[in-house]
C-alpha positions as CSV (number, residue, x, y, z in Angstrom):
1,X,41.2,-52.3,-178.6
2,X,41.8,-52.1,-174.8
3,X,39.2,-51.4,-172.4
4,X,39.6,-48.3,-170.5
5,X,40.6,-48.2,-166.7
6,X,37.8,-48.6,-164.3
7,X,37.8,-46.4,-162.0
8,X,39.3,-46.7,-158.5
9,X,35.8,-47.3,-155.8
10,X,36.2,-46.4,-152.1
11,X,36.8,-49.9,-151.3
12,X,39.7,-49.9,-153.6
13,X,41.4,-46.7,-151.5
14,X,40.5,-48.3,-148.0
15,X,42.4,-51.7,-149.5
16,X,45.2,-49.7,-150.8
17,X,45.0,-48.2,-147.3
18,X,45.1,-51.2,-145.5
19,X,47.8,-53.2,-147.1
20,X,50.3,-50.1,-146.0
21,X,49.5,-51.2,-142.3
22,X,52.3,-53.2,-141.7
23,X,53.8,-53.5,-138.5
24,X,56.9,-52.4,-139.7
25,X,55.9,-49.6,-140.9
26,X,53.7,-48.2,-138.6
27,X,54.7,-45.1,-136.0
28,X,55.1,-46.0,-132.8
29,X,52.9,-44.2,-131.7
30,X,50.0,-46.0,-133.6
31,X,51.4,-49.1,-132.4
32,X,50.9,-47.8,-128.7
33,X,47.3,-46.4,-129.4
34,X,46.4,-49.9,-131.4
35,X,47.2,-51.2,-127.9
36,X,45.2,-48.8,-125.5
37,X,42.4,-50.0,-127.7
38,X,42.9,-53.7,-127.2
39,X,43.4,-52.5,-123.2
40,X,40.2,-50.3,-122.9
41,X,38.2,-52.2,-125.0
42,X,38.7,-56.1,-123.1
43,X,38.2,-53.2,-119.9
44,X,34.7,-52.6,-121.1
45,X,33.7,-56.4,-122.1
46,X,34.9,-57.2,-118.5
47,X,32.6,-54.6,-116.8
48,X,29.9,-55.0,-119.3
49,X,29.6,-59.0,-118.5
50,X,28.3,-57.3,-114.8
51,X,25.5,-56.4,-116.4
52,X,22.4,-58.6,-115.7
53,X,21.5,-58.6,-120.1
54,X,24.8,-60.1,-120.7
55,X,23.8,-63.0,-119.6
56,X,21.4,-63.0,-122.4
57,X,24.3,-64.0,-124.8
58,X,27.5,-64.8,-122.8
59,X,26.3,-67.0,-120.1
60,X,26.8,-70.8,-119.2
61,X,23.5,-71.6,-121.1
62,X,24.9,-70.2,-124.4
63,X,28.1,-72.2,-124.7
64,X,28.0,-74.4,-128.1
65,X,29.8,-77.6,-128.6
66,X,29.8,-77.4,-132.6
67,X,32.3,-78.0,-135.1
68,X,34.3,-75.4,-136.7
69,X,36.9,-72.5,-135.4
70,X,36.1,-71.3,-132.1
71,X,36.9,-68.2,-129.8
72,X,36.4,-67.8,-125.9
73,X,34.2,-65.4,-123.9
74,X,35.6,-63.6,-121.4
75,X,34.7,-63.7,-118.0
76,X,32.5,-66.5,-118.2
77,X,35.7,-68.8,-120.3
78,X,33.0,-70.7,-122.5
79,X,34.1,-71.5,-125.7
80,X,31.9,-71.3,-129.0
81,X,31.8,-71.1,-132.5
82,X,33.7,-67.6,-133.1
83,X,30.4,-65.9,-134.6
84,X,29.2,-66.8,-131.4
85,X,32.4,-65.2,-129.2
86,X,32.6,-61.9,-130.5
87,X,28.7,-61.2,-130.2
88,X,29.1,-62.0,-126.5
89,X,31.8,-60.3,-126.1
90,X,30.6,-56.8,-128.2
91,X,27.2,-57.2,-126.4
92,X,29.2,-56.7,-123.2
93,X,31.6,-54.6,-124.3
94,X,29.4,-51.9,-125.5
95,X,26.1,-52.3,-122.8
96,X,28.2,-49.7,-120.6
97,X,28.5,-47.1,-123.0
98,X,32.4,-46.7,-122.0
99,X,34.1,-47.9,-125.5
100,X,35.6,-45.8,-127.6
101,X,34.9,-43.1,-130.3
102,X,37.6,-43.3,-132.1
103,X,35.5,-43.5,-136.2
104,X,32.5,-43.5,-134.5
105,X,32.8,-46.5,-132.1
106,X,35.8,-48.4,-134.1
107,X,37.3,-50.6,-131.3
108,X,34.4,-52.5,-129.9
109,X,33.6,-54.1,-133.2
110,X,37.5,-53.7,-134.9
111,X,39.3,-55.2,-131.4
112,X,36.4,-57.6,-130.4
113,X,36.8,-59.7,-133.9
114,X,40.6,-59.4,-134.4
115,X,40.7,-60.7,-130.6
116,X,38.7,-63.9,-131.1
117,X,40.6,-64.6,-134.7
118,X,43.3,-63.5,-133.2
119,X,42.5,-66.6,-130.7
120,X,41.3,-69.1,-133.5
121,X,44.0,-69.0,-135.8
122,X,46.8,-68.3,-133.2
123,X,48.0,-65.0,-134.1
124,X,51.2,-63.6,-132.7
125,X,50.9,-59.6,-131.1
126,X,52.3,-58.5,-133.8
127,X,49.9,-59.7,-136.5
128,X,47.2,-58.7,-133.8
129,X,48.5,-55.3,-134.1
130,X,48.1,-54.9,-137.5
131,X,44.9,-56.7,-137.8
132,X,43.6,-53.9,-135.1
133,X,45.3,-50.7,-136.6
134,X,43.9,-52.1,-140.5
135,X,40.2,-52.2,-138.9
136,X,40.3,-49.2,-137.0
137,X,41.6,-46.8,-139.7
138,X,39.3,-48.2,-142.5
139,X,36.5,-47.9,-139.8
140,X,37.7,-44.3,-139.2
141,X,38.1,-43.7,-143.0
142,X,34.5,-44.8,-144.3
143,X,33.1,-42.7,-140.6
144,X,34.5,-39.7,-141.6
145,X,33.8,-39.6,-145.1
146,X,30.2,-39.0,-144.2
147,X,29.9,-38.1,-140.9
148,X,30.1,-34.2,-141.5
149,X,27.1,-34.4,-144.2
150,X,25.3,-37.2,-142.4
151,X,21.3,-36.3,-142.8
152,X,19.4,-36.2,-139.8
153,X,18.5,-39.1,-137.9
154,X,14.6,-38.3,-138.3
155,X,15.0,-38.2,-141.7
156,X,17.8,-41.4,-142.9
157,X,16.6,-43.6,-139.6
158,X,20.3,-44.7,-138.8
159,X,23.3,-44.0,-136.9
160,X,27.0,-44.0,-138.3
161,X,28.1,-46.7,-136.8
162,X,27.6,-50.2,-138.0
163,X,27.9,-50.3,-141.6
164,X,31.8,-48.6,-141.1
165,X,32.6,-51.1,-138.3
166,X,31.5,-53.9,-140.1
167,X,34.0,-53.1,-143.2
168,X,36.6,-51.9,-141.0
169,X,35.9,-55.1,-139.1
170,X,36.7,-57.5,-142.1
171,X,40.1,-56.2,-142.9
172,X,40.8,-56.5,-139.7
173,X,39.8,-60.5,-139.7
174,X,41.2,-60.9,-143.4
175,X,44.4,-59.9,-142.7
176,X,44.4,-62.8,-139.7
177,X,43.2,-65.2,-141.9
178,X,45.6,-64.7,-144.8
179,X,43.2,-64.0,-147.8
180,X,44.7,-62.5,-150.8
181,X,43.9,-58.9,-152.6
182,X,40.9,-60.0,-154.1
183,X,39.1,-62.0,-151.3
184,X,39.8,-59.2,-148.9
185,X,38.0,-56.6,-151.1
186,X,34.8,-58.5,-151.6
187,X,35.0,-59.1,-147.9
188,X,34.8,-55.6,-147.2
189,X,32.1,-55.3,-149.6
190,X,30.5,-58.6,-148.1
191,X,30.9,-56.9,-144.7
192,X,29.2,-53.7,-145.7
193,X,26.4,-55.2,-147.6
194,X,25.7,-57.7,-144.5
195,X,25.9,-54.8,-142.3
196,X,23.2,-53.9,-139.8
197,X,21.3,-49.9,-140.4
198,X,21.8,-49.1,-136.4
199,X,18.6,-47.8,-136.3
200,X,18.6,-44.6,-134.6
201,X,15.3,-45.3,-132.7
202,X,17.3,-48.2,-130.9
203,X,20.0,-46.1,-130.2
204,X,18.6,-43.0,-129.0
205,X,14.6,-44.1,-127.9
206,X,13.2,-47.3,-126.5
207,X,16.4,-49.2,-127.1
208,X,15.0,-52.4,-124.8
209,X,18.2,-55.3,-123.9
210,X,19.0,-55.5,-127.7
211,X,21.0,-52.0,-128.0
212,X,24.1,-53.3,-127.4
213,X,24.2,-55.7,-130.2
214,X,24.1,-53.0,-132.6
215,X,27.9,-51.2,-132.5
216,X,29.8,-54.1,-131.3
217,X,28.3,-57.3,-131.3
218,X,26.9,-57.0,-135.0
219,X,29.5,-55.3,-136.8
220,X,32.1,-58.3,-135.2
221,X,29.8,-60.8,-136.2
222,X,29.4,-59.8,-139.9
223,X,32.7,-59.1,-139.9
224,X,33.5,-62.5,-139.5
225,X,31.3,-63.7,-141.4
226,X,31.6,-61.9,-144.6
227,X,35.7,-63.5,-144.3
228,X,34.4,-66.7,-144.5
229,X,32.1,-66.9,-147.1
230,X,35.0,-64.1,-149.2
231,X,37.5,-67.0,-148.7
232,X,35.1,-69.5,-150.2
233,X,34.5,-67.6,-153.5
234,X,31.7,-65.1,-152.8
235,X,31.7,-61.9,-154.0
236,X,30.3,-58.6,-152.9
237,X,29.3,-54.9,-154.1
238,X,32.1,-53.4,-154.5
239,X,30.7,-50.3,-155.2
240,X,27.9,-50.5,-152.1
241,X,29.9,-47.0,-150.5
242,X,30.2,-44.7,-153.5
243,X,28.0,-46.2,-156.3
244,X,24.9,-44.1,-157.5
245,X,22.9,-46.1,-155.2
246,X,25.4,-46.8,-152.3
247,X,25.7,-45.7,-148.8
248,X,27.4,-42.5,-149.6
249,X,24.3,-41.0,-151.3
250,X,21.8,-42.9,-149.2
251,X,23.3,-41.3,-146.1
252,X,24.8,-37.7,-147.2
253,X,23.3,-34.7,-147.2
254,X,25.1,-33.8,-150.2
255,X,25.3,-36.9,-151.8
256,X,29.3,-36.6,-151.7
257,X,31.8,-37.9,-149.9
258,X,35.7,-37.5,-149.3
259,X,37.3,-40.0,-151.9
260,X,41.0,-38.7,-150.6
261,X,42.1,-41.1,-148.2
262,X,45.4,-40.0,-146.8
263,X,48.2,-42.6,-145.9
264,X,49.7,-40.3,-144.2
265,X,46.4,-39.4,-141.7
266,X,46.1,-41.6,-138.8
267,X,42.8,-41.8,-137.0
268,X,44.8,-43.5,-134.1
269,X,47.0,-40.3,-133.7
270,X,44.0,-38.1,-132.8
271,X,42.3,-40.7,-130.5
272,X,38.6,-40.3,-129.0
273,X,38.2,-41.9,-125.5
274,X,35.4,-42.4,-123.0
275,X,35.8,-41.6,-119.3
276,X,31.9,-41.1,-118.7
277,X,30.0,-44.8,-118.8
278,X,27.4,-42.5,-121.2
279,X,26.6,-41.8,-124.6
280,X,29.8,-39.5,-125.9
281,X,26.9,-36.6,-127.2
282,X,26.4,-36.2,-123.3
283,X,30.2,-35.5,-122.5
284,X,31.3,-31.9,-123.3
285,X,27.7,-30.9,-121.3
286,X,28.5,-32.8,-118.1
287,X,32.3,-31.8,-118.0
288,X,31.0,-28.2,-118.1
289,X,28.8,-28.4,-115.6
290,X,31.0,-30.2,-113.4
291,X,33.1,-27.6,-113.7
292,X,30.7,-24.8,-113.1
293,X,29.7,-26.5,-110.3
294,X,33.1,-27.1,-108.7
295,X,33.1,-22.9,-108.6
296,X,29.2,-22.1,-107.6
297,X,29.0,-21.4,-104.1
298,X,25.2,-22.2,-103.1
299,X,22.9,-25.6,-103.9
300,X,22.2,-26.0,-107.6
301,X,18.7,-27.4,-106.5
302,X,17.8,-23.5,-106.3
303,X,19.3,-22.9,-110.1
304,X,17.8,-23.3,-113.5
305,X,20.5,-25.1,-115.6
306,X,20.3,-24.5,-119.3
307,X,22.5,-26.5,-121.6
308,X,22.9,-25.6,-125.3
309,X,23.4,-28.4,-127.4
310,X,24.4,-28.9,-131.6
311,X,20.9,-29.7,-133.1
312,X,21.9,-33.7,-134.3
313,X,22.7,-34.0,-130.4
314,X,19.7,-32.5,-129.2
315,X,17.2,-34.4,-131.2
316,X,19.2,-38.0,-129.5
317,X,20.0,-37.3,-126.3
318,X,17.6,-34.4,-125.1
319,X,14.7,-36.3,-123.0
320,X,10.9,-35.3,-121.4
321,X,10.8,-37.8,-118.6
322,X,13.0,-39.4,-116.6
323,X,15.1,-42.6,-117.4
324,X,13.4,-46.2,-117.2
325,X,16.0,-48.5,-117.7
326,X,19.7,-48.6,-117.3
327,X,20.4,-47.9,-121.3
328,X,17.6,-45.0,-121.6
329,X,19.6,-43.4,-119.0
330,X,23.1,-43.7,-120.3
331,X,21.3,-41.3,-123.3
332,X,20.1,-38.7,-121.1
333,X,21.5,-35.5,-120.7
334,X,19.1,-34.1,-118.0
335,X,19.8,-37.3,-115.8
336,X,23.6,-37.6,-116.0
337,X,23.4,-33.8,-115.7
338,X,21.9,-34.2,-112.4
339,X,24.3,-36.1,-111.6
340,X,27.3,-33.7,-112.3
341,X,25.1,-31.1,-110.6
342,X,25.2,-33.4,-107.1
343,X,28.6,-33.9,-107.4
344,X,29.5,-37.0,-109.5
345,X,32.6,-35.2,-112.4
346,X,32.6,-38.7,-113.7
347,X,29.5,-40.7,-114.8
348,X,30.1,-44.1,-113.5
349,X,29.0,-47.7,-114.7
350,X,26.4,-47.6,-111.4
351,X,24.8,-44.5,-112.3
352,X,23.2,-46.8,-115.1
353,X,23.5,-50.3,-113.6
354,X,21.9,-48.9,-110.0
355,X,19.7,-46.1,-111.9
356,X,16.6,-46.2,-109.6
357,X,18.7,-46.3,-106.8
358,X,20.1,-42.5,-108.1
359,X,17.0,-41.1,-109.4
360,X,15.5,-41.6,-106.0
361,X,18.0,-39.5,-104.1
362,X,16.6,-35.8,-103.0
363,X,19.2,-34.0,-104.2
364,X,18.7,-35.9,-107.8
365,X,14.8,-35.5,-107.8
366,X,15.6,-31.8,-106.8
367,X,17.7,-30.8,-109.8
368,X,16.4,-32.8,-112.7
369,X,13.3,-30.9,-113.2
370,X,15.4,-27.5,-113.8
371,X,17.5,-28.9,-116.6
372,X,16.4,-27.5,-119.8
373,X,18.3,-28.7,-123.0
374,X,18.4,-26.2,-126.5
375,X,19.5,-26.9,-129.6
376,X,21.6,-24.4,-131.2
377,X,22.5,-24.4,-134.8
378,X,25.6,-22.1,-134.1
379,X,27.1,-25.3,-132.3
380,X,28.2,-28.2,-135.0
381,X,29.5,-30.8,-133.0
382,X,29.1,-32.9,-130.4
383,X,32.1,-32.2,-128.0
384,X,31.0,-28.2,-128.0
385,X,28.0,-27.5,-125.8
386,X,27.4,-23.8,-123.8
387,X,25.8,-24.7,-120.0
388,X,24.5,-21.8,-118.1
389,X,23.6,-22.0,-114.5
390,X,21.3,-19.1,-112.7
391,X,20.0,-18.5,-109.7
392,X,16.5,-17.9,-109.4
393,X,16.1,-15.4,-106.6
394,X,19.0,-13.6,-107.4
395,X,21.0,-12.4,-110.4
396,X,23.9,-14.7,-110.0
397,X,24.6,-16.6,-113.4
398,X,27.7,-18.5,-114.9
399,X,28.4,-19.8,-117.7
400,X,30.9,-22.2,-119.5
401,X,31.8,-23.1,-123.2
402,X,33.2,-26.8,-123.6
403,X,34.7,-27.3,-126.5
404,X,37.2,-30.2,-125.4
405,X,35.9,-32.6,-123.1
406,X,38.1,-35.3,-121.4
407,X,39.1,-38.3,-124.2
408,X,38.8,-35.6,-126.7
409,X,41.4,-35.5,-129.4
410,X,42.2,-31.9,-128.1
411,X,42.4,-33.3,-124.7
412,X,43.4,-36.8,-124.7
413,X,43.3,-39.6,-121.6
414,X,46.7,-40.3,-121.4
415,X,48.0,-43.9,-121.2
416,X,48.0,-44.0,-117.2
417,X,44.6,-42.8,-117.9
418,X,43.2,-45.7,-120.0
419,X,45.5,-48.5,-117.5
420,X,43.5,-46.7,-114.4
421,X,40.2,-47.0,-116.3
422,X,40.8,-50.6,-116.8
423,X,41.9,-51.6,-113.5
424,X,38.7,-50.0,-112.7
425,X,36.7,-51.6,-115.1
426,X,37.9,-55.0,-113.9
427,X,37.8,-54.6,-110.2
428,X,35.1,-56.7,-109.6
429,X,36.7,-59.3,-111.2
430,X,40.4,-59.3,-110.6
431,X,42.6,-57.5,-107.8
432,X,44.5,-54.3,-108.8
433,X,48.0,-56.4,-108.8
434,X,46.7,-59.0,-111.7
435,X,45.0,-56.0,-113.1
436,X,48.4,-54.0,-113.8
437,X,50.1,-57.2,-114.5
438,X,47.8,-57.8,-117.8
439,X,47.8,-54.3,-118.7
440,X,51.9,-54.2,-118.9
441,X,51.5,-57.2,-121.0
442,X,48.8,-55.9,-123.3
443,X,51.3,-52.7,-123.9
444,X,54.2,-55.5,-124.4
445,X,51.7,-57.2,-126.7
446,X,54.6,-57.3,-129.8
447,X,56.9,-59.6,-127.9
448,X,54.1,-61.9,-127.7
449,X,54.2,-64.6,-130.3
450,X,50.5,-66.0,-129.0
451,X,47.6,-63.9,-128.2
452,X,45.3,-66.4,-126.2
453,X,46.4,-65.4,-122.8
454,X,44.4,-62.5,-123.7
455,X,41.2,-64.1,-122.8
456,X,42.7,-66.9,-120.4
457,X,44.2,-64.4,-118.4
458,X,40.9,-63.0,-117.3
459,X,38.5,-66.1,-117.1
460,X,36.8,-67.0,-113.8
461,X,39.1,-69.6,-113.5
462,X,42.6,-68.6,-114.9
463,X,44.6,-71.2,-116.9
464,X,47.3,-68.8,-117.7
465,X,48.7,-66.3,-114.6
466,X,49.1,-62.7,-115.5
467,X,52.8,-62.5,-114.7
């Protein structure tokens, strides 16, 4: 008597998923947003490295001489075990608040691990490519399967990000490092298991300098790690998404999740993309207001500014007092409202890196006070919001519904977009000419049959020239 047919888990779809992510056989034009994610996501490690808590984890002091496969920081060009690497580099990489949020915040975890492997084992573009497209779909795939039911943060505690990231991660670092059917699933499982809760309290409160380990720096990490102990024999849950205790009923409203996963649906096709240097909940608001603004003829000092807001947002980004540190403010509306309001239609990696500087301007100080967020439970997303300006000694009011803010999937950052943003991003560091060089060469990545000039191209002291 044969044994029935065990059912088919979660993990078993993303795998099936995942081994279909070929580069052969992928659309071009997943090939071409895989690559705009490497781009914009090395743009935000090299503008995150700025940042005075990066040195925390990527500086001088942390290099390592040990044994064992290792991966380069950027910037800085030490060298250290790979574990090591990729929580420099997704520290960095997410302190600005400038990744992406493409299944939540996919590339800063998906990119920053396939990058360093990429590195270690001496992976060609091509298997880079593939490596990145397999770890941001599966991170998509497990994001989405949940997000719509997710329970409120005051009542589960965590945000969406880390557990998806870390198991979109692993495939992602499998693929690089050759392990066969099996190993891969238990590393997905290992991934997820190891996977930090992102609590939302860090997140959205009194985050202090160790916020930006939690959607990049952790989820690369485990990532890694759950690979290497899959391709020595370990084993992992493989039902930890969709068993009767997994994350799909810890998380879910309902209990239930969306077991379909579609070949055919690519996350990459309908790509979310940061222009603000601020928490993507914050986005639809201030590109309303901006707007509004750009049409108001009189000083919005004199205005009361309501902003309606979906309730999940509300409860994270809706603030009392002002911002204390850089991170509090990159998660608060009123501030980087009153900053739209004095004429900022972009918020900027200063506005958080030089906040005191911004909160003491008059025209700041003047506006932030009359900023009043609402939650309202007609609005279910974060990229709608309603902002309503009116004047307080007359009966002049506007108002704007936003629905699609820039980076949206409705109303995407085009390529030139996300090469601009990085040539931004890495001004400090580089000139504009070396900039553009390495951005052609990251969208000619396929041709490349090494991916280290990745990371040397962009070190303090250069061994390989962007040409």
């Amino acid at each position: 008597m044969t044994s029935p047919p065990t059912a088919a888990t979660f993990l078993d779809h993303l795998h099936t998923r995942a081994a279909h992510c070929r580069f052969d056989r992928l659309p071009d034009a997943v090939v071409t947003q895989a690559k705009l994610c490497i781009l914009d996501t090395i743009g935000c490690i090299v503008a995150g490295m700025q940042a005075e808590e990066s040195r925390l984890v990527a500086g001088p002091s942390a290099t390592s001489t040990q044994a064992g496969d290792q991966a380069s920081v950027f910037v800085h060009g030490s060298k250290m075990p790979i574990a090591a690497a990729v929580i420099a580099n997704g520290y960095a990489g997410d302190i600005l608040e400038l990744n992406d949020l493409i299944g939540g915040h996919a590339s800063i975890g998906c990119v920053t691990a396939a990058v360093a492997t990429a590195e270690a084992v001496g992976a060609s573009g091509r298997q880079l490519i593939e490596a990145v497209v397999r770890a941001i779909e599966l991170t998509s795939a497990v994001y989405t399967a949940v997000y719509p039911s997710l329970k409120p943060y005051g009542e589960v505690g965590l945000t969406p990000v880390g557990l998806p990231s870390s198991v979109g991660a692993a495939s992602g670092v499998a693929h690089l490092r050759g392990l066969d059917d099996k190993q891969t699933r238990h590393a997905l499982a290992i991934s997820g298991a190891l996977a930090g809760w992102c609590p939302a309290e860090v997140i959205f409160r009194q985050g202090g300098t160790v916020k930006p380990m939690l959607f990049g720096a952790q989820p690369a990490a485990t990532a890694v790690t759950a690979v290497q102990y899959a391709s020595h024999g370990m084993t992992g849950p493989l039902q930890l998404l969709d068993g009767d205790l997994g994350y799909f009923s810890t998380v879910s409203k309902s209990g239930r999740q969306n077991t379909g996963v579609s070949l055919e649906n690519w996350a990459l096709l309908a790509p979310r993309r940061k222009l603000h240097a601020c928490c993507g909940y914050i986005h639809s608001a201030v590109d309303a207001l901006a707007a509004l603004r750009r049409g108001w003829q009189g000083d919005l000092a004199e205005c009361d500014i309501e902003v309606r807001l979906p309730a999940y947002v509300h409860e994270a980004v809706a603030k009392t007092e002002p911002p204390r540190t850089a991170n509090e403010a990159r998660f608060d509306i009123r501030y980087c409202l009153a900053l739209a309001a004095c004429g900022f239609d972009v918020i900027l990696p200063g506005h958080g890196l030089e906040l005191h500087q911004y909160l003491d301007r008059p025209d700041v100080r003047a506006v932030i006070s009359n900023i009043v967020a609402v939650s309202d439970p007609s609005l279910n997303h974060y990229e709608r919001s309603q902002v309503s300006i009116r004047h307080r000694h007359s009966d002049r009011s506007q108002s704007l519904y936003q629905d699609a803010p820039r980076g949206a999937p409705s109303n995407p950052l085009s390529a030139s977009d996300i090469v601009e943003k990085f040539v931004a991003l890495v001004s400090w560091h580089i000139s504009p000419d070396k900039a553009h060089a390495y951005a052609k060469r990251v969208l000619a990545l396929e041709e490349y049959t090494d991916c280290e000039w990745l990371v040397d191209s962009l070190q303090t002291d250069p061994r390989v020239a962007c040409a």
